[in-house]
KELOVO-202722 format. One line per 2 residues: their letters; for each residue z, x, y of C-alpha. Coordinates in pm, 1 decimal. Layout:
# KELOVO-202722
a) Z/X/Y | ...
# end
This chain:
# KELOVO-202722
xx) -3790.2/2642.8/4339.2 | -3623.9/2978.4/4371.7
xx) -3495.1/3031.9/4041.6 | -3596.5/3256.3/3723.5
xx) -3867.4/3173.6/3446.7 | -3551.2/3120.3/3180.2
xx) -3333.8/2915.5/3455.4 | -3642.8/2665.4/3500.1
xx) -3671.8/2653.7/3127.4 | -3298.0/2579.1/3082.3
xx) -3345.2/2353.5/3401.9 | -3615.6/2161.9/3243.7
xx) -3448.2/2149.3/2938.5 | -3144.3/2009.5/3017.8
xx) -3290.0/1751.6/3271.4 | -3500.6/1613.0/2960.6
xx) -3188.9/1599.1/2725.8 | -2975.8/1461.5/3041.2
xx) -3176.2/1159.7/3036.7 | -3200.7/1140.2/2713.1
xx) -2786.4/1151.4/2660.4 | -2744.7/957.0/2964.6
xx) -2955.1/651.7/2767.5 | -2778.0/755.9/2450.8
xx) -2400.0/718.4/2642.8 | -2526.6/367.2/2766.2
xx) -2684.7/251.4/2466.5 | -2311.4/355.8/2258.2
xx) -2127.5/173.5/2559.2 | -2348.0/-159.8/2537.3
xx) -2286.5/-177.8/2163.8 | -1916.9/-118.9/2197.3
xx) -1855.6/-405.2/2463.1 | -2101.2/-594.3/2310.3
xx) -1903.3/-559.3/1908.6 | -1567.6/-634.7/2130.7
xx) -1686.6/-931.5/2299.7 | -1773.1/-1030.1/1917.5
xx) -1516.2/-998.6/1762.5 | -1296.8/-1158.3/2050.3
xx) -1573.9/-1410.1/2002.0 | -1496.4/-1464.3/1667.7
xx) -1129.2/-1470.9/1663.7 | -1191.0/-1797.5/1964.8
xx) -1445.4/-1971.9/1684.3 | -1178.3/-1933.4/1425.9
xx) -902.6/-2091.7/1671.6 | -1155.7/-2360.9/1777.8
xx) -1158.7/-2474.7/1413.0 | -791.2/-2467.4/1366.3
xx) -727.5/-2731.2/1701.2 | -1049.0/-2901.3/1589.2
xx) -911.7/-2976.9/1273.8 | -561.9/-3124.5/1438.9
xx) -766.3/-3334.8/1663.8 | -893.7/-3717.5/1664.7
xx) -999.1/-3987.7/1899.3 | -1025.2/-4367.0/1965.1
xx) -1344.3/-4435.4/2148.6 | -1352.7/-4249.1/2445.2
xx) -946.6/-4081.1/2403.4 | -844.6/-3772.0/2251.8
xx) -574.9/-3838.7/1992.0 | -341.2/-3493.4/1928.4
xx) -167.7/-3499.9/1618.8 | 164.9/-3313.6/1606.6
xx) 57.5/-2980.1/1374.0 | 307.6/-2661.2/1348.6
xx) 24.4/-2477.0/1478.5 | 67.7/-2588.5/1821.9
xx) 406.9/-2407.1/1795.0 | 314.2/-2093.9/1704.8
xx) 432.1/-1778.3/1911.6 | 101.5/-1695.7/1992.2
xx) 56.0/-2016.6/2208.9 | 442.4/-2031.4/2339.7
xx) 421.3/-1622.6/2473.3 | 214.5/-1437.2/2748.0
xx) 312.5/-1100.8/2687.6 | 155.3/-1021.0/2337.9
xx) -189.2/-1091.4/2185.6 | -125.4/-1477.7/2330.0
xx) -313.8/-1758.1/2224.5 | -385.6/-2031.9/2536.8
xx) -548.5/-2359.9/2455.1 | -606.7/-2642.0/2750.5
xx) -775.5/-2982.5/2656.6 | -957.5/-3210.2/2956.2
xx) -1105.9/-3560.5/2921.0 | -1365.6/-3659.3/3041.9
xx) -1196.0/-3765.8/3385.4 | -1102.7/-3391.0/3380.9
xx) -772.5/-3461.3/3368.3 | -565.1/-3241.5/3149.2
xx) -470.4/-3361.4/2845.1 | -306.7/-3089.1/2633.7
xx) -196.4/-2715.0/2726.2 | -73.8/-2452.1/2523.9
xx) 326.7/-2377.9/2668.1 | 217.0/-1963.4/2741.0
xx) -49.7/-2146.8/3021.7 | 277.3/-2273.8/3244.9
xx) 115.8/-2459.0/3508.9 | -199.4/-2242.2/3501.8
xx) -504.0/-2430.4/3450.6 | -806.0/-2314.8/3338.1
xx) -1203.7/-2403.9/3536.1 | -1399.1/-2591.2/3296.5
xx) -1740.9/-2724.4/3316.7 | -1671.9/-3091.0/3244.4
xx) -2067.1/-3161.2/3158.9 | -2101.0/-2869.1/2915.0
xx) -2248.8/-3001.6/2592.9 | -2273.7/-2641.5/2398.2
xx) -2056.0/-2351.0/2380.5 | -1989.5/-2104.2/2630.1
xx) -1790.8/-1754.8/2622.2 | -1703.2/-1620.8/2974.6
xx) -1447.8/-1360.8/3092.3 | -1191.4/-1465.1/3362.3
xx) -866.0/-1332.9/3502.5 | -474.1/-1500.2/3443.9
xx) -197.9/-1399.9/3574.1 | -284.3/-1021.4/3655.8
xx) -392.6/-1045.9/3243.6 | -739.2/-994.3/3133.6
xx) -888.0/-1264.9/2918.1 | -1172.5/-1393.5/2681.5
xx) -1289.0/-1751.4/2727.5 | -1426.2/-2021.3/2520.7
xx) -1501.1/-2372.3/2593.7 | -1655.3/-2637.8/2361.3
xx) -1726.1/-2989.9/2429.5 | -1523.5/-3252.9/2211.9
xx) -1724.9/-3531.7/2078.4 | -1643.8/-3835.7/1879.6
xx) -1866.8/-3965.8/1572.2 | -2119.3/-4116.9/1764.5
xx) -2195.7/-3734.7/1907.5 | -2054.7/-3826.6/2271.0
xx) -1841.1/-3585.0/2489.6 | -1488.0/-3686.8/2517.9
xx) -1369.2/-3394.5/2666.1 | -1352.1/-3044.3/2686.9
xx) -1153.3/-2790.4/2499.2 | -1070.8/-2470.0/2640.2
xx) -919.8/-2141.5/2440.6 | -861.6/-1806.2/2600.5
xx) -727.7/-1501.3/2410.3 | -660.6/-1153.2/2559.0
xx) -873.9/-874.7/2619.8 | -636.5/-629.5/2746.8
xx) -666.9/-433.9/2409.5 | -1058.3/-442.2/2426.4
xx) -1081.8/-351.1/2778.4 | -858.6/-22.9/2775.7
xx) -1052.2/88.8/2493.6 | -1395.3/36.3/2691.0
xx) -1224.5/186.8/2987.1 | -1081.6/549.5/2748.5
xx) -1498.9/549.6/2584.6 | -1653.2/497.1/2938.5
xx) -1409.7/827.7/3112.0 | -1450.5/990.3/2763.2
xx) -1846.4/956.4/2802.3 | -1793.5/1014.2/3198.1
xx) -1632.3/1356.1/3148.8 | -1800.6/1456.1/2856.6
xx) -2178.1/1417.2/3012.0 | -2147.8/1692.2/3275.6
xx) -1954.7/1944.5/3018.4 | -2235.1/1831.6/2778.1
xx) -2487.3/1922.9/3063.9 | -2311.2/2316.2/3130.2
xx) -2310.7/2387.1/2813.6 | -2609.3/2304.4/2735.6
xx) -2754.8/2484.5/3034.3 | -2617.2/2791.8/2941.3
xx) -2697.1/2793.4/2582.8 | -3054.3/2716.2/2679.7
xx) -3074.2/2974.4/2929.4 | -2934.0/3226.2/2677.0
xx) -3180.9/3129.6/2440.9 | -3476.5/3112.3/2665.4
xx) -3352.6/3451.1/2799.8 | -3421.3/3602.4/2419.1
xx) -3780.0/3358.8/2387.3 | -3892.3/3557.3/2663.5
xx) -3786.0/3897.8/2633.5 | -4102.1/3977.2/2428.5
xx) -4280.0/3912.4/2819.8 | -4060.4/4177.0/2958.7
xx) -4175.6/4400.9/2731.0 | -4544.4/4305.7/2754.1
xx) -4483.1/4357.8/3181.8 | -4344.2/4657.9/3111.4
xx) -4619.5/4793.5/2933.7 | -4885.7/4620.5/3172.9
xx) -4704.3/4783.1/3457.7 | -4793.3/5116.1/3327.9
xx) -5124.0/5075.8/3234.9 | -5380.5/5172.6/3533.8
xx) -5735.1/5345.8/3559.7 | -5624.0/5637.6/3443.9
xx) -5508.5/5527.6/3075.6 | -5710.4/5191.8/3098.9
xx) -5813.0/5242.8/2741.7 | -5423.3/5115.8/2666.1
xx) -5369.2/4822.4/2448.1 | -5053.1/4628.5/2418.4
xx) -4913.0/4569.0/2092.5 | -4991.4/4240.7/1888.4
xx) -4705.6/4039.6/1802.9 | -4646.0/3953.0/1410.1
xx) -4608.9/3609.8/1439.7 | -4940.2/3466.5/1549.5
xx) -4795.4/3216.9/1811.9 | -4855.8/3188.8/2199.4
xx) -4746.4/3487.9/2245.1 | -5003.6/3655.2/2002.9
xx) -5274.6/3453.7/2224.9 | -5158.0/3564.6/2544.5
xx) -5134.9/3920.8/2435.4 | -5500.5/3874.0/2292.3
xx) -5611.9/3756.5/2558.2 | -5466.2/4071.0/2787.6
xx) -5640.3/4308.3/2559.1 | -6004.0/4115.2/2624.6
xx) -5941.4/4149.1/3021.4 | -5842.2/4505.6/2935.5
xx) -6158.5/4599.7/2759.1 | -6367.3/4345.5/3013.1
xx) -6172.2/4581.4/3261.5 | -6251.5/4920.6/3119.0
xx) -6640.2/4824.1/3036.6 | -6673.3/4699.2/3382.1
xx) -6505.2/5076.1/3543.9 | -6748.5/5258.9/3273.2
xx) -7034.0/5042.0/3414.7 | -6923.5/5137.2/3786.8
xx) -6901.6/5457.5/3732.8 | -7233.3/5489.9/3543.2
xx) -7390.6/5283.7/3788.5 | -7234.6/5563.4/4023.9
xx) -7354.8/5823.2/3879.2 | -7718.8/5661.3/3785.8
xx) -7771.0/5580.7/4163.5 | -7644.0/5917.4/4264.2
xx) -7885.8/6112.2/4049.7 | -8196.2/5845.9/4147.8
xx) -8145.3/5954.1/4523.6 | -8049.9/6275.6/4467.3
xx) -8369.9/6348.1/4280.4 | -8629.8/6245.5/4583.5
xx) -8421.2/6404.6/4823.6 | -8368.9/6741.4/4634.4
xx) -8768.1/6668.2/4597.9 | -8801.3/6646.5/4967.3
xx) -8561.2/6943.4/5034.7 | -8730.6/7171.5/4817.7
xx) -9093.7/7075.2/4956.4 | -9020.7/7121.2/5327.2
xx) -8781.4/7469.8/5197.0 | -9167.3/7572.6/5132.9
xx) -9345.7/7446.7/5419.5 | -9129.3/7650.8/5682.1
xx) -9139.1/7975.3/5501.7 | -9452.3/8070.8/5626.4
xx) -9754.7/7943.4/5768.4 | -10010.1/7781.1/5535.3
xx) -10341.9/7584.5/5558.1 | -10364.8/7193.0/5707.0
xx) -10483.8/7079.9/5371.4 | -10142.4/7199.2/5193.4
xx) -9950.1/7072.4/5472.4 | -10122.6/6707.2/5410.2
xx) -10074.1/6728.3/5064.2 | -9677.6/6807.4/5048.7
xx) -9647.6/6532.1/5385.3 | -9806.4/6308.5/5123.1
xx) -9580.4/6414.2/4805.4 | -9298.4/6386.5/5055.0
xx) -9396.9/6049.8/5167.9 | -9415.7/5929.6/4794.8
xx) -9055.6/6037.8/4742.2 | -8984.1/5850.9/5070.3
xx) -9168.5/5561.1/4886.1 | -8920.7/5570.6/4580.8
xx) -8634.9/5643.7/4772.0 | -8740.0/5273.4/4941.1
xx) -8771.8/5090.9/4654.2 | -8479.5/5212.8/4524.2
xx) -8268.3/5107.3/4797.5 | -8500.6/4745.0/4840.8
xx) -8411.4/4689.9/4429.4 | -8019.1/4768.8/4496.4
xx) -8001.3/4580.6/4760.7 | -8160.3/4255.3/4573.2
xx) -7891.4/4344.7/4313.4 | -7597.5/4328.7/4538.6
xx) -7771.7/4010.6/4699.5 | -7761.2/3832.8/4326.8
xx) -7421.7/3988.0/4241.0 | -7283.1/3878.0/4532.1
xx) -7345.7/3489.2/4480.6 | -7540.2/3530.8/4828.7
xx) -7892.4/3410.3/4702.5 | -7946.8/3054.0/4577.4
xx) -8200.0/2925.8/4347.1 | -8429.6/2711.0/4520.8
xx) -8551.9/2513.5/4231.9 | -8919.6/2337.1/4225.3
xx) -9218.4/2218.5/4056.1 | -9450.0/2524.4/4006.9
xx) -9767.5/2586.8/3860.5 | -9760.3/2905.6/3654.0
xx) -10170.1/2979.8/3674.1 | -10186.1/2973.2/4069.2
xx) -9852.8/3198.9/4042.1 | -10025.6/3443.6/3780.1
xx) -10368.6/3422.3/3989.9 | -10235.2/3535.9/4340.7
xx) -9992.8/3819.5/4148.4 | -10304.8/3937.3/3905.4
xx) -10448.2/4087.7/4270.0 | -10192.7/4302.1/4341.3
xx) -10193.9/4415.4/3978.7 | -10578.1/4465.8/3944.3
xx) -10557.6/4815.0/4087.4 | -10300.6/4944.6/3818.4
xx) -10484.5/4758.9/3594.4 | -10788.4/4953.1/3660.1
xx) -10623.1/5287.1/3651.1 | -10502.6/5247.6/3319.4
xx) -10856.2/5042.0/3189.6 | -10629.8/4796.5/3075.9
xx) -10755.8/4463.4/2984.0 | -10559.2/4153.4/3113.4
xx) -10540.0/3854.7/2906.6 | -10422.0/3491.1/3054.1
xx) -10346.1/3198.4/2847.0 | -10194.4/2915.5/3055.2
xx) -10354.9/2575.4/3103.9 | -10382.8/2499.9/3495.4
xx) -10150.4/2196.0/3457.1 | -9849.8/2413.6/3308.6
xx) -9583.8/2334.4/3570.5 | -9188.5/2485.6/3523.7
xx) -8920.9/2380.5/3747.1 | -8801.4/2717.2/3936.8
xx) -8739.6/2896.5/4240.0 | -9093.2/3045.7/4359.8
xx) -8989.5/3368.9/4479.8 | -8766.7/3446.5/4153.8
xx) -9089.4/3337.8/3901.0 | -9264.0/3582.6/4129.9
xx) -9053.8/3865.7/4120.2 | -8981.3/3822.9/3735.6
xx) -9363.9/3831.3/3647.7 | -9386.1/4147.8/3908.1
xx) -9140.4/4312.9/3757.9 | -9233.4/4212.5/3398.7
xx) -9627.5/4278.4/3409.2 | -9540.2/4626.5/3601.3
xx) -9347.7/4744.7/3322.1 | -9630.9/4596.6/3060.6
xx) -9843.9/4844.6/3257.6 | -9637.7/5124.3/3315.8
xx) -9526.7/5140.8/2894.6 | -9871.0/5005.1/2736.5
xx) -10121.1/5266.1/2658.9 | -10454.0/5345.5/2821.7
xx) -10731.3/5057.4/2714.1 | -10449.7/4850.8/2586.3
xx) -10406.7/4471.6/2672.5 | -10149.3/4251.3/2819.5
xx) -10094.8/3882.8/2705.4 | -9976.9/3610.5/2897.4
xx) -9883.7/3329.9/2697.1 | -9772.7/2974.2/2761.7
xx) -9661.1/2735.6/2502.0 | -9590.8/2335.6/2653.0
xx) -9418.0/2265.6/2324.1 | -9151.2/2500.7/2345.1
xx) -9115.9/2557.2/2724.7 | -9229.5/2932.6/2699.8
xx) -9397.8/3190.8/2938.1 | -9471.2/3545.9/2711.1
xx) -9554.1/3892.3/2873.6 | -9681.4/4094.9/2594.1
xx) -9824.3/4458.4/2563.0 | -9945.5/4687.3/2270.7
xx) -9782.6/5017.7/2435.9 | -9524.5/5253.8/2302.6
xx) -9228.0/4941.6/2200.1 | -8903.4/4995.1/2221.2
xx) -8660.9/5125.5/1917.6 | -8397.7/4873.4/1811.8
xx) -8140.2/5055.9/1896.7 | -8210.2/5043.7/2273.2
xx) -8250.7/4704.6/2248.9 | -7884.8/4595.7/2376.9
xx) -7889.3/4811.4/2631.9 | -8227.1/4734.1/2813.0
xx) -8085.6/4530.3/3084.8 | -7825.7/4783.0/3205.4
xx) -7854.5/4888.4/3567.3 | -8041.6/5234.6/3579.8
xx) -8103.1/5225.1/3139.3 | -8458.5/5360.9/3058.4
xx) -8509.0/5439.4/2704.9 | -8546.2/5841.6/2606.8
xx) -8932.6/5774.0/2550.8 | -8968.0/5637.4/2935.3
xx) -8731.9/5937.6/3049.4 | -8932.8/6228.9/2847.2
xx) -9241.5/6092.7/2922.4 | -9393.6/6106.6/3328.8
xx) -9386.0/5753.7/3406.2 | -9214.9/5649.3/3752.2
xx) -8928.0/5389.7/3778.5 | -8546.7/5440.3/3800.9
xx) -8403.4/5146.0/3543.5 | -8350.0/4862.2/3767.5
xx) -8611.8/4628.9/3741.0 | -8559.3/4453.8/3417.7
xx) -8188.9/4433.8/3524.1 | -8290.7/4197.8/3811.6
xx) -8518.6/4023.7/3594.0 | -8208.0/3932.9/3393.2
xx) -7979.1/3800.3/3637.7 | -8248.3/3599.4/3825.2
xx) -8329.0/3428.4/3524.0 | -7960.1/3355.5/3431.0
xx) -7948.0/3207.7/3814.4 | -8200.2/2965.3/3661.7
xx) -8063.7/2904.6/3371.2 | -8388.0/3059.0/3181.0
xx) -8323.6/3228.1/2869.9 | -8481.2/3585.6/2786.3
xx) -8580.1/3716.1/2465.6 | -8765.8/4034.3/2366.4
xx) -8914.7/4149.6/2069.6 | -9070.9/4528.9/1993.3
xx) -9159.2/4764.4/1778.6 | -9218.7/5134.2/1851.4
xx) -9625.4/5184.9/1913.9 | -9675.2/4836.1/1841.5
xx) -9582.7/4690.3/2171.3 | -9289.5/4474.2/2333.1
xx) -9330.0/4091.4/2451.6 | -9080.0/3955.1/2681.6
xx) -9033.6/3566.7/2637.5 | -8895.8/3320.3/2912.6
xx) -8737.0/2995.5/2739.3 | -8752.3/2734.8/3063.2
xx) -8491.1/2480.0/3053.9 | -8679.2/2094.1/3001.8
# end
């Protein structure tokens, strides 16, 4: 459908109250036929009475008695408002007719034994029907009286309502279409404006915000609602171009590394054992430049919806025990003491590899931040579906708190300080555990330590 928001309003709008007037129009039509046929209805009953009251009978005959009613103009003349009356025994021979019925006779149903109302047709004239059985005292049908009155009157006003509702409905309809479109034309001209203003806003002024309606209707919502995807917008472009500038500066640094170290080595000719030990400075930056690139690409993988969780029963001691020999080594160089507390049984429902790259990434951090001699904890509680990684190193201050799962965020004490890492592990940790629906919470205080708590859905 090819037509404008306001036209499909109006169109809507006057389809809904073109049914409804259409029922209305009926509805005032039935009830105006139906109050005619009344009346004309009524006028027959009060007639019926009148011949009623002038008839008698002898057994089974109808005895007329000579009344000045059966004189009257109304039964003698066709032309006006007539009157015609037509009486059958029960042979169905006719017994009495008004003089206006000439040597018209009316169709009767001779063994009808309760009133009936019909319409009928005589002479080119339109007419109302009644017939009513005749019955002597002992309740038996002698015969049938018949009285018929026009409807000429009844029928051309019926005819003027039903071309006056007939021409009226479509006019109804136009106007009504326009007026709706002209009013749906000002409900919507606040949306112009709001696509005007949209249409200007790109990534150069993204910080733009349309203007809240007063009136807090749909229109307030929907404007609302623009302004959230604005500011998702804008956070997500700040987060790009962070993450830009992060990942720029963590290869740049290796390679300017690199650069610098073989600038040296080709200025002049130097001893093997300096030659081995800036190869093996330069192969350490070649290290970190490959981790980097192996932890982006895992990010991209989870970002991308490419990697699945492959969810199944695990237990957490065998995980901890086969991971606790590739840490032992760090361990060792730091003389730090490592503490497990998880009953063999403990079993979580997860994806292998993700539990194993969490804890990695988790218990290298614990070592990396906690201090020389210090401990690490690893706690799990079966009551509350809970795996903690806990250290006694140098914390974290609140205020970095919110922003520890950023892509590339290390805390100024991590930065100042010589430890290696580039900001991207706990960022993975995140979004594999929101593939698995865990839930991640972290406490710390500066010098006192940081514990990182998994919450494992039951």
């Amino acid at each position: 459908m090819k037509l404008k928001f306001k036209n499909r309003i109006a169109l809507f709008n006057t389809i809904a109250v073109a049914i409804t007037t259409a029922i209305v129009f009926v509805v005032i039509y039935l009830v105006v036929s139906q109050t005619a046929l009344t009346h004309l209805d009524n006028d027959i009953l009060t007639e019926k009475e009148e011949v009623f009251s002038n008839l008698d009978w002898h057994r089974d005959s109808i005895i007329i008695n000579k009344m000045p009613e059966w004189d009257e103009a109304e039964h003698n003349k066709i032309e006006v408002n007539p009157t015609f009356l037509q009486i059958v025994n029960t042979k169905g021979k006719v017994v009495f007719h008004s003089s206006n019925l000439l040597k018209d006779q009316f169709f009767f149903n001779p063994h009808l034994d309760q009133e009936l109302f019909y319409n009928s047709r005589l002479s080119n004239q339109k007419i109302r029907l009644g017939q009513f059985p005749i019955k002597n005292k002992n309740r038996k049908i002698i015969g049938q009286l018949t009285i018929a009155i026009s409807r000429q009157e009844s029928y051309a006003m019926l005819n003027s309502l039903l071309w006056i509702l007939l021409i009226s409905f479509p006019l109804v309809l136009i106007v009504l279409f326009i007026a709706s479109s002209v009013a749906a034309s000002k409900a919507i001209q606040p949306v112009h404006q709001l696509i005007s203003t949209a249409s200007k806003i790109n990534d150069a002024n993204i910080e733009t915000r349309l203007r809240l309606p007063e009136r807090k209707d749909e229109l307030y919502d929907l404007t609302k609602t623009i302004n959230e995807l604005l500011a998702r917008i804008e956070a997500s472009m700040l987060q790009q171009k962070q993450f830009t500038s992060d990942a720029s500066h963590e290869i740049r640094t290796p390679l300017t590394a690199i650069r610098g170290t073989l600038e040296v080595l080709i200025r002049k000719q130097r001893e093997p054992k300096v030659y081995e030990e800036k190869i093996t400075s330069i192969i350490q930056q070649v290290d970190r430049l490959n981790n980097l690139l192996e932890q982006l690409l895992q990010l991209a993988r989870i970002e991308s919806g490419a990697v699945a969780a492959k969810k199944e029963t695990l237990f957490l001691s065998s995980i901890i025990h086969a991971l606790h020999l590739k840490w032992r080594e760090a361990l060792a160089g730091r003389a730090m003491a490592f503490h497990v507390d998880v009953a063999k049984e403990a079993t979580v429902t997860a994806d292998k590899l993700f539990i194993e790259l969490i804890l990695d990434n988790l218990v290298s951090n614990a070592i990396k931040y906690g201090k020389e001699y210090g401990n690490i904890f690893i706690v799990w509680n079966e009551d509350l579906k809970t795996l903690s990684v806990k250290d006694d190193g140098i914390g974290i201050l609140a205020q970095n708190l919110p922003n520890l799962f950023d892509r590339f965020y290390r805390a100024d004490e991590s930065r100042s300080s010589v430890i290696k890492g580039n900001g991207l592990g706990l960022s993975i940790v995140k979004k594999l555990c929101d593939l698995q629906s865990i839930k991640m919470f972290v406490e710390s205080q500066p010098n006192e330590g940081s514990t990182f708590t998994l919450n494992f859905p039951r």
